[in-house]
N, CA, C and O atoms as a DFTB+ gen file, in Angstrom:
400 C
 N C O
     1  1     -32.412      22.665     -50.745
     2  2     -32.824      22.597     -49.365
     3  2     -33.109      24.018     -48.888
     4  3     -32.266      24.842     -49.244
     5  1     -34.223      24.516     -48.084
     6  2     -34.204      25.564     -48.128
     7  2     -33.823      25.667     -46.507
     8  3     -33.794      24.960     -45.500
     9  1     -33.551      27.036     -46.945
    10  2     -32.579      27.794     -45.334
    11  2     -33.775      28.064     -44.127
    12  3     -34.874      28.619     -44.091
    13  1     -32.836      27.289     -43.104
    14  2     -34.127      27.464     -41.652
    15  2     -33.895      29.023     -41.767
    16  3     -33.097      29.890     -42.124
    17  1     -35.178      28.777     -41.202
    18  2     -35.509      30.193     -40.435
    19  2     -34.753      31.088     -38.504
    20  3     -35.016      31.052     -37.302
    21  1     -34.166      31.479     -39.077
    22  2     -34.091      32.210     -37.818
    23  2     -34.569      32.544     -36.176
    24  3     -34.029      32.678     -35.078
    25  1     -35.801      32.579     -36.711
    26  2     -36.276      32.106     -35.551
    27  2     -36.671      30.902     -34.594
    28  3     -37.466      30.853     -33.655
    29  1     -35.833      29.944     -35.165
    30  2     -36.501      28.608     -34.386
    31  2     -34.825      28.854     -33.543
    32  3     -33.780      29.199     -34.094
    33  1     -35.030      28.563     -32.181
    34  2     -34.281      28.239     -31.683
    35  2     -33.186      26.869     -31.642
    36  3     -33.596      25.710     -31.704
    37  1     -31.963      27.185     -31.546
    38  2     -31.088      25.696     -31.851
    39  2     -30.760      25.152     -30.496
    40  3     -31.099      25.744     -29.471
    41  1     -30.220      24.228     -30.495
    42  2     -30.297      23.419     -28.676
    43  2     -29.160      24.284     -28.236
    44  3     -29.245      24.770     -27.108
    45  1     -28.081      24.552     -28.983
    46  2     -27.138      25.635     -28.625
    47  2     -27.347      27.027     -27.407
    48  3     -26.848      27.411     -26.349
    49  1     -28.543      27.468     -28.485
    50  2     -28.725      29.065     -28.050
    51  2     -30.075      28.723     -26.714
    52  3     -30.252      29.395     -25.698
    53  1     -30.771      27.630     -27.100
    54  2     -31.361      27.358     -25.872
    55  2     -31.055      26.947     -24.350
    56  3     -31.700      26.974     -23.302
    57  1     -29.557      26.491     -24.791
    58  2     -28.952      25.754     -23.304
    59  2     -28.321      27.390     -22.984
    60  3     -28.329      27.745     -21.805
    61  1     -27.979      28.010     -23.655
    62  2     -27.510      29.469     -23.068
    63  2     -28.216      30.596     -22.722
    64  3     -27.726      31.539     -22.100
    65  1     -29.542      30.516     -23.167
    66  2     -30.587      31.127     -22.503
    67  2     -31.221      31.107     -21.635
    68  3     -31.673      32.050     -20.984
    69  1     -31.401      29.509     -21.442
    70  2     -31.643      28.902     -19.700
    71  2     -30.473      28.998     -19.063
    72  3     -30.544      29.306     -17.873
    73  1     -29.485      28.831     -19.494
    74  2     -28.675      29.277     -18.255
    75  2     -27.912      30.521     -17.866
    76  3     -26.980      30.613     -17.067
    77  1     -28.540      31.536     -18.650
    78  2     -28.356      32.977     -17.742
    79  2     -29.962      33.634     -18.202
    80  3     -30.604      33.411     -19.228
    81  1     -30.302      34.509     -17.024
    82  2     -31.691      34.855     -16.599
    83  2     -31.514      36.367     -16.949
    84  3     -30.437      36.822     -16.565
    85  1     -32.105      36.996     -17.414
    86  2     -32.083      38.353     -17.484
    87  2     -32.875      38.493     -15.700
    88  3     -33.022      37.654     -14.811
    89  1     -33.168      39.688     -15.780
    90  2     -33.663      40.194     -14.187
    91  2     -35.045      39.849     -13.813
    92  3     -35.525      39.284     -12.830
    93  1     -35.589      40.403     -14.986
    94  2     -37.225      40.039     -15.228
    95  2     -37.426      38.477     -15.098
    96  3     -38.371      38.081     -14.417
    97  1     -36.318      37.277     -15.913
    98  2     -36.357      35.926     -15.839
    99  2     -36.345      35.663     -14.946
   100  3     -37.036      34.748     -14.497
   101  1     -35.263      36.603     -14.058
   102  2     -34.937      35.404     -12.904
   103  2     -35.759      35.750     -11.423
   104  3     -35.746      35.001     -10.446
   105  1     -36.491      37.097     -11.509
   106  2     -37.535      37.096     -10.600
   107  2     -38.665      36.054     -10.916
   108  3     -39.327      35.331     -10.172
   109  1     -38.655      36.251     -12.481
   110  2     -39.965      35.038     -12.365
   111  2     -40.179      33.712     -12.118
   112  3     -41.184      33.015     -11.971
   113  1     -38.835      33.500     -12.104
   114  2     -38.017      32.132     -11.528
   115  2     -37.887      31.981      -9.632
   116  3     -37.994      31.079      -8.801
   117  1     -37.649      33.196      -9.639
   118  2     -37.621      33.103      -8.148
   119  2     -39.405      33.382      -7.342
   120  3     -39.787      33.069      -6.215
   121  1     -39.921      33.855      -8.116
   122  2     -41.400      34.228      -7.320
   123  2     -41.510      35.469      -7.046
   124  3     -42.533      35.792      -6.443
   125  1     -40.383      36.683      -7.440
   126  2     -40.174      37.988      -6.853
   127  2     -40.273      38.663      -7.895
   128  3     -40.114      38.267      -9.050
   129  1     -40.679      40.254      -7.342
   130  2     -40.604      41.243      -8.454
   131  2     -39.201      41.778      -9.409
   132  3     -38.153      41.714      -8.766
   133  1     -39.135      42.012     -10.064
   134  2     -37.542      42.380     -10.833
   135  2     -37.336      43.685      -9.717
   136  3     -36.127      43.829      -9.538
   137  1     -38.210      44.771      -8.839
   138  2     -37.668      45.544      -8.329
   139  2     -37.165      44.780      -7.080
   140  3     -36.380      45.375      -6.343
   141  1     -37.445      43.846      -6.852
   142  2     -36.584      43.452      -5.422
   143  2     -35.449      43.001      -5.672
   144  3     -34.581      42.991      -4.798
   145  1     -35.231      42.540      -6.907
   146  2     -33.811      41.473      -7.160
   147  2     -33.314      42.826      -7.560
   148  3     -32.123      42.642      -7.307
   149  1     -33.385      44.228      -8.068
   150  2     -32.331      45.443      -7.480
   151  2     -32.239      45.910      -6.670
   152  3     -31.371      46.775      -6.560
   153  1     -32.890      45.670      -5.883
   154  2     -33.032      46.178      -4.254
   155  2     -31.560      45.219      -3.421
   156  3     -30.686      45.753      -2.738
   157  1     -31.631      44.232      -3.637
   158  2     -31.106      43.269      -3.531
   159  2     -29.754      43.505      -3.630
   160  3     -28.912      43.414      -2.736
   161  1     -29.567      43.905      -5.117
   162  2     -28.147      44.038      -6.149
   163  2     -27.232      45.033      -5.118
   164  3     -26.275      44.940      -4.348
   165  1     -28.233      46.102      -5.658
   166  2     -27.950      47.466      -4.895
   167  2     -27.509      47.551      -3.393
   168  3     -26.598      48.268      -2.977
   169  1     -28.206      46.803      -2.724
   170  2     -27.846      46.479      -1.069
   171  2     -26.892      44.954      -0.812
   172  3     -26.646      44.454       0.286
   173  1     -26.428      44.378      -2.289
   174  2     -25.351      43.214      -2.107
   175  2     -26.036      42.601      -1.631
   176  3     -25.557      42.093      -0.617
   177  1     -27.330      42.250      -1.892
   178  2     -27.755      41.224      -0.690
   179  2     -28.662      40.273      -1.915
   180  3     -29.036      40.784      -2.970
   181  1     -28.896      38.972      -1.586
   182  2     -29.946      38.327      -2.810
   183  2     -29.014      37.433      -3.546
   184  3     -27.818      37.428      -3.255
   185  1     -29.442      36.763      -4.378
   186  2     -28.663      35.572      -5.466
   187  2     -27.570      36.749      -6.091
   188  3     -27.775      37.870      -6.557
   189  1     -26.246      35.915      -5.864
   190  2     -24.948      36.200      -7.410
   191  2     -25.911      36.892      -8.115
   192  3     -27.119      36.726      -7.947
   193  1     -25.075      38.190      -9.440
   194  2     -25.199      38.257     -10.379
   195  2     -24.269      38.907     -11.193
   196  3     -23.166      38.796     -10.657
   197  1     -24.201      39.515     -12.204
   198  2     -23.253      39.910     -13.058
   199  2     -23.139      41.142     -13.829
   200  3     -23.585      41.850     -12.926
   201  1     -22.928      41.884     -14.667
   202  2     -22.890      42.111     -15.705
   203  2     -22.054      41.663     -16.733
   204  3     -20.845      41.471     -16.601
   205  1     -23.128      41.387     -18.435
   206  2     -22.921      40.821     -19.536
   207  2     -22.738      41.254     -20.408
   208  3     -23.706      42.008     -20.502
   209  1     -22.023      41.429     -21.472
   210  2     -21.909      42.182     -22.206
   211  2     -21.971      43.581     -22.546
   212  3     -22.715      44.269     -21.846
   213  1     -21.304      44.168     -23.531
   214  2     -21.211      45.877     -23.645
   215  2     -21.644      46.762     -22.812
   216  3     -21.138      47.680     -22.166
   217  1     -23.404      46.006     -23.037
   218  2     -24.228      47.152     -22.259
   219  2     -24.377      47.156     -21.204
   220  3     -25.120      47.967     -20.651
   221  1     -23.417      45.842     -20.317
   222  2     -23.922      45.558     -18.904
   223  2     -25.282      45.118     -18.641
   224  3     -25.973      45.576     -17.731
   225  1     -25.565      44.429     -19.268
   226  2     -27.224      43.635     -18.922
   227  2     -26.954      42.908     -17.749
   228  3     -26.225      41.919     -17.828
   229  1     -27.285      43.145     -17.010
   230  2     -27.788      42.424     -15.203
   231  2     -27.982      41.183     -15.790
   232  3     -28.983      41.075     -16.498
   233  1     -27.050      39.951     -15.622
   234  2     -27.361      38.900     -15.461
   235  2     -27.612      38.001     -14.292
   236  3     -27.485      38.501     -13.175
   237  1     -27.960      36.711     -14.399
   238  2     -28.228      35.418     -13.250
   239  2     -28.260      33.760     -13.954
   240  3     -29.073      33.256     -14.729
   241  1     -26.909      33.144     -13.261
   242  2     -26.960      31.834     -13.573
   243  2     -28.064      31.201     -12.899
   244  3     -28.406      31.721     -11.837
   245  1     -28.672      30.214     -13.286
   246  2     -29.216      29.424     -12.961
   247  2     -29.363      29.048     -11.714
   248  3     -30.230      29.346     -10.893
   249  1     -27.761      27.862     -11.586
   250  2     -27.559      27.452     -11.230
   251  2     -26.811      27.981      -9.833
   252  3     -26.468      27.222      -8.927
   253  1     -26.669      29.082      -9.833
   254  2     -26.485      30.245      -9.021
   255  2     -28.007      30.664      -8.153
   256  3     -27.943      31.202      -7.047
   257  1     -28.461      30.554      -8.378
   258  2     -29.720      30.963      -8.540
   259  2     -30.329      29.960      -7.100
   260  3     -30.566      30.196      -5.915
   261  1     -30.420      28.422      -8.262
   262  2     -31.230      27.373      -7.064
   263  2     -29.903      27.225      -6.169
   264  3     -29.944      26.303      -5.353
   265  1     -29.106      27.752      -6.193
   266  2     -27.586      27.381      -4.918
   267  2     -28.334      28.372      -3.381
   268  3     -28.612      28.057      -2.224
   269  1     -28.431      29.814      -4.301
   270  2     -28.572      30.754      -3.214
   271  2     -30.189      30.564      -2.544
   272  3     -30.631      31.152      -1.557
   273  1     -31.117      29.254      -3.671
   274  2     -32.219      29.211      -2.813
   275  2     -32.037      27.861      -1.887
   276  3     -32.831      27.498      -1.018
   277  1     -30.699      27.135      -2.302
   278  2     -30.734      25.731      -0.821
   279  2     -30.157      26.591       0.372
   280  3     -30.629      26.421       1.496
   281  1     -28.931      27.708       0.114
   282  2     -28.518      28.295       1.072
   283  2     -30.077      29.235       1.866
   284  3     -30.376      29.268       3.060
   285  1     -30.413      29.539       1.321
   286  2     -32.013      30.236       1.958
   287  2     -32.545      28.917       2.725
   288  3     -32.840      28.991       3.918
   289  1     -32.636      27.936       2.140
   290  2     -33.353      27.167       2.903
   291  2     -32.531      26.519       4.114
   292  3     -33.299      26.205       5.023
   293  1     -31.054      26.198       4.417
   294  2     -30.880      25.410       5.317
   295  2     -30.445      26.807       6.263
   296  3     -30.050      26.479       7.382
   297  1     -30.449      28.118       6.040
   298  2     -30.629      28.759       7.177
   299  2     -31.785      29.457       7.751
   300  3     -31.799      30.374       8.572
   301  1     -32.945      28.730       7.049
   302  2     -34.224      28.137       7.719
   303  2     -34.243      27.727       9.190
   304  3     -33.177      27.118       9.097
   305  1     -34.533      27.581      10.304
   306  2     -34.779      26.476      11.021
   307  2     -36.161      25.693      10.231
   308  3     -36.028      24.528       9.856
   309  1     -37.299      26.331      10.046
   310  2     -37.762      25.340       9.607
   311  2     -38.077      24.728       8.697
   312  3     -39.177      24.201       8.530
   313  1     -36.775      24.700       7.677
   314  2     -36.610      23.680       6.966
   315  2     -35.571      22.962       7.617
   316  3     -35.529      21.745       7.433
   317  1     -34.466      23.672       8.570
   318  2     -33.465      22.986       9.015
   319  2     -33.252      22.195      10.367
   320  3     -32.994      22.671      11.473
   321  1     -33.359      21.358      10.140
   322  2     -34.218      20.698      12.237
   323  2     -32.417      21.261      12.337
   324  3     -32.962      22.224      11.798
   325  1     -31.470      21.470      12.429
   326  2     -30.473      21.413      13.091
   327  2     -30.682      22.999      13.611
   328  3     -29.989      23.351      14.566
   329  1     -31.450      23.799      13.120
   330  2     -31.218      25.395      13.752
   331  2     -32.680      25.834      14.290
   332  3     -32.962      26.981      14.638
   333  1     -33.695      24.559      14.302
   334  2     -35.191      24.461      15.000
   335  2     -34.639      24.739      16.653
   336  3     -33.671      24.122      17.097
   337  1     -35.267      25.568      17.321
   338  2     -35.041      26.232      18.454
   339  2     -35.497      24.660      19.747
   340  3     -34.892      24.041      20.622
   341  1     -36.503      24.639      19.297
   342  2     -37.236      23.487      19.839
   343  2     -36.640      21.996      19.897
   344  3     -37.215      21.111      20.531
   345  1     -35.639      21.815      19.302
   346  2     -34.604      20.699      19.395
   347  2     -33.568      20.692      20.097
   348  3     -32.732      19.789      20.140
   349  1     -33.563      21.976      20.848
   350  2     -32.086      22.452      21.624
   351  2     -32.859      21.749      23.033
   352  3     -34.064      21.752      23.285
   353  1     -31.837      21.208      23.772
   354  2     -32.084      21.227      25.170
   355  2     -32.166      22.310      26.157
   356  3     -31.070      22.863      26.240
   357  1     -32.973      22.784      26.875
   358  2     -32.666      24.077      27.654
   359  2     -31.584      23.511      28.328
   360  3     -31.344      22.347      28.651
   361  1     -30.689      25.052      28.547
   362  2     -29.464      24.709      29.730
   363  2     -30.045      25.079      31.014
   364  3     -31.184      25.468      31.276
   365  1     -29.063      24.886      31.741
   366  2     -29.436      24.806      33.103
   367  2     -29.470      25.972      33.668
   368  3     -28.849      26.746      32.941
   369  1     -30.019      26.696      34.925
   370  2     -30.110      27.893      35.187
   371  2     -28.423      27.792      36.267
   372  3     -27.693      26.901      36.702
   373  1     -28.461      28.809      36.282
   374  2     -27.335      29.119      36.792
   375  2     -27.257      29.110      38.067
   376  3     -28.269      28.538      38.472
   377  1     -26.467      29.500      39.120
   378  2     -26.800      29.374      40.574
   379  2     -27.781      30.444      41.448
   380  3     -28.596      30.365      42.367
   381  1     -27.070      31.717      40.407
   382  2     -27.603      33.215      40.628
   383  2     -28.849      33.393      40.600
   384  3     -29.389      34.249      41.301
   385  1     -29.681      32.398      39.559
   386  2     -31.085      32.846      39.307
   387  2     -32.103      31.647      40.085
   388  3     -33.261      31.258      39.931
   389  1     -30.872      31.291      41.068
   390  2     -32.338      29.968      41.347
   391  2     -32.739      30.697      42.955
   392  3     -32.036      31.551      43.495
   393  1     -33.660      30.292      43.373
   394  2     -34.635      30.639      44.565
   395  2     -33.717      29.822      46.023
   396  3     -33.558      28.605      46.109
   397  1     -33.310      30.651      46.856
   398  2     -32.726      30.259      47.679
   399  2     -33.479      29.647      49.140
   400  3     -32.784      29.208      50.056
């Protein structure tokens, strides 16, 4: 029987590659440049991430990933009718500001 080759990927090393993103992956995943997701890092601000191994390779779960893009979206108003400005009732004016 002869010996696979090396390079074919096994379902193993594939489920662990999709689920951590190098920087470059996971901008391209997100729609952004790899310099914003350090902009990001650097200012704590943007999706979780990590460092991985020895060399510290900047990682990103996945699943981390589409979390910090539902949290982006429901503090949307407009994705979020609950924080849509236009759904609030105006309050009432006060006594001070009405025309005597």
């Amino acid at each position: 029987m002869p010996a696979r080759p090396l390079s074919v990927p096994t379902a193993s090393s594939t489920a662990v590659r999709t689920a951590f993103l190098t920087v470059k992956d996971a901008a391209d995943y997100l729609g952004l440049s790899p310099h914003t997701l350090y902009v990001w890092r650097h200012r704590r601000q943007g999706p979780p991430s990590f460092r991985m191994g020895p060399r510290g390779r900047v990682m990103y779960r996945v699943e981390a990933l589409d979390a910090w893009v539902r949290e982006q979206e429901q503090a949307d108003s407009r994705s979020n009718s609950a924080l849509n400005p236009l759904n609030v009732r105006p309050r009432e004016r006060s006594a001070r500001f009405t025309a005597a």
